[in-house]
C-alpha positions in Angstrom: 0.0 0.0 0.0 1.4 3.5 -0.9 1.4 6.5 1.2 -0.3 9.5 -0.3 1.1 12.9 1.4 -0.5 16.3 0.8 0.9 19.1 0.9 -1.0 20.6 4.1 0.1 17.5 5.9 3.9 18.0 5.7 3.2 21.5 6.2 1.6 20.8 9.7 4.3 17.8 10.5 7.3 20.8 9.6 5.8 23.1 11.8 5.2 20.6 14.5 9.2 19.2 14.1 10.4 22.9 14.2 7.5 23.6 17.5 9.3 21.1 19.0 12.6 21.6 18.3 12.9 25.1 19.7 10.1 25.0 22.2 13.4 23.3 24.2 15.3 26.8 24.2 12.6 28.1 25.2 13.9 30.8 27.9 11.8 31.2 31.3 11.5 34.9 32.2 8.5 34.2 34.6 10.4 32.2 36.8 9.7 34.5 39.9 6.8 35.1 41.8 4.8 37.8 41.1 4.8 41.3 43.1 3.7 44.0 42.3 5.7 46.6 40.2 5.3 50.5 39.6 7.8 53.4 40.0 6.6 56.7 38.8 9.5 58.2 37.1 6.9 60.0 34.9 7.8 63.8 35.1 11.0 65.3 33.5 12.0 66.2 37.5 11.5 62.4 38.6 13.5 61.4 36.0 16.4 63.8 35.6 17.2 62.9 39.2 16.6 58.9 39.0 16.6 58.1 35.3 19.2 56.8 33.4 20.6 58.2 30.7 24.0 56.2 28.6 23.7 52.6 27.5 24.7 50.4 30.7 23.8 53.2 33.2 22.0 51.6 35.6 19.8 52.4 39.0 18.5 50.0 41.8 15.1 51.3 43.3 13.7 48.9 46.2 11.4 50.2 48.6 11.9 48.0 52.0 15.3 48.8 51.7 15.1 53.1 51.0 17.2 52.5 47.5 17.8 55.4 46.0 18.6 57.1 48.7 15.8 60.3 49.0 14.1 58.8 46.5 9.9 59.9 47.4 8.4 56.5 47.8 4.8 56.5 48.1 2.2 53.8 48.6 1.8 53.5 45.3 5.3 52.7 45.0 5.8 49.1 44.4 9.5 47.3 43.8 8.7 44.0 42.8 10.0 40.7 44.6 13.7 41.7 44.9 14.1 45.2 43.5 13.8 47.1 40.4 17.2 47.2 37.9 16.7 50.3 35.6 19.2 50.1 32.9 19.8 51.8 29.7 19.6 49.6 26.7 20.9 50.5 23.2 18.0 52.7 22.5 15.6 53.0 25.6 15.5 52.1 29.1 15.0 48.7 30.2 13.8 47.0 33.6 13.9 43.5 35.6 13.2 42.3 38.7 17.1 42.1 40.9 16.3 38.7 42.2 18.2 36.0 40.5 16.4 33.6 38.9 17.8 30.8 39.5 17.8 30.9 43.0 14.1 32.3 43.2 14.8 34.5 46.7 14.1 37.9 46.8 17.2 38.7 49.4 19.9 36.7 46.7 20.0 40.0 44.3 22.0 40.0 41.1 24.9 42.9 40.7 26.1 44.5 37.9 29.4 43.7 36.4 31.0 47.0 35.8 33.4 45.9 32.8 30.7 44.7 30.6 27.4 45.3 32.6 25.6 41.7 33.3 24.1 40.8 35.8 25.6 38.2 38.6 24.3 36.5 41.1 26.7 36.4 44.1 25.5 32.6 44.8 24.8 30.6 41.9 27.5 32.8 40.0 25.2 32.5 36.9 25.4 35.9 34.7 22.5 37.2 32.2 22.5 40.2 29.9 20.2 43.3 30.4 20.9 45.2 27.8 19.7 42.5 25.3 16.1 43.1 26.1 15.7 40.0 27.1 17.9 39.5 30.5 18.5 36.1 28.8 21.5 33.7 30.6 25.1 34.2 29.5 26.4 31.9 31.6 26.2 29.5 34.8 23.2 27.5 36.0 20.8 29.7 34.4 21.4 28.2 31.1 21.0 24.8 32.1 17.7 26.1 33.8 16.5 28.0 31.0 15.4 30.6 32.7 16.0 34.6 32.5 15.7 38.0 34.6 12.0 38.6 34.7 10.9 42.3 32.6 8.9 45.0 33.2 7.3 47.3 30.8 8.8 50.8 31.0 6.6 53.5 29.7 7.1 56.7 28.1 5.3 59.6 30.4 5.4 62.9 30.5 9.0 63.6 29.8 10.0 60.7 31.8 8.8 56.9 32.2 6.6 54.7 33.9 7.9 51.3 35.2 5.5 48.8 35.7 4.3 44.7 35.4 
């Protein structure tokens, strides 16, 4: 008996081999739980004080823990699970959650790596890359986990910008 193959049905078996294929590198950027996000850097003051301004200049804003410095937190002011990274991609300003994702705790915060601005977490060493977009994993556990720094939308506003989930 000869098989007979139409057209739509090796178009739907292709699509289903490439699905499948790269639903594997599929990156997690959801991997923390979810808190609550909004910092009003909305006005040209707010964010000529605490915006950022050259690609890789970065700002930390959590709440519990008064960073920046002066900065008017409000209570409707909300940092996320481990702090807000602010960081200025190639063309606009970019934001993720602090806590590393492979660890999951929001008191094990990633840093920035001054010579070429990833992000590290001090305990599983893994390093991802904010200024991509994405926060995908560079290196470390995180690749093997799949999983990258979770984003938040950042908002043009009134001469400055609106980070929120």
């Amino acid at each position: 008996m000869k098989r007979r193959y139409t057209l739509a049905g090796i178009i739907t078996a292709l699509i289903a081999l490439v699905w499948s294929a790269t639903a594997c590198d599929t990156i997690d950027s959801k991997a923390l739980p979810s808190y609550a996000v909004r910092i009003d850097l909305g006005s040209y003051a707010l964010w000529n004080t605490y915006g950022v301004y050259g690609m890789g200049d970065y700002r930390v804003f959590n709440r519990e823990k008064g960073i920046p410095k002066n900065f008017p937190f409000n209570v409707n002011t909300f940092t996320g699970y481990g702090g807000v990274l602010l960081m200025m991609g190639a063309d606009m300003p970019l934001a993720y959650d602090l806590a590393c994702p492979v660890e999951a705790s929001y008191n094990i915060v990633l840093s920035i790596d001054s010579e070429n601005f990833e992000a590290v977490c001090p305990k599983c060493h893994s390093r991802f890359n904010p200024l991509t977009g994405d926060g995908g994993p560079v290196s470390g556990v995180a690749i093997n986990n799949k999983v990258g720094m979770t984003r938040y939308h950042v908002t043009p506003s009134n001469g400055g910008y609106i980070i929120a989930n």
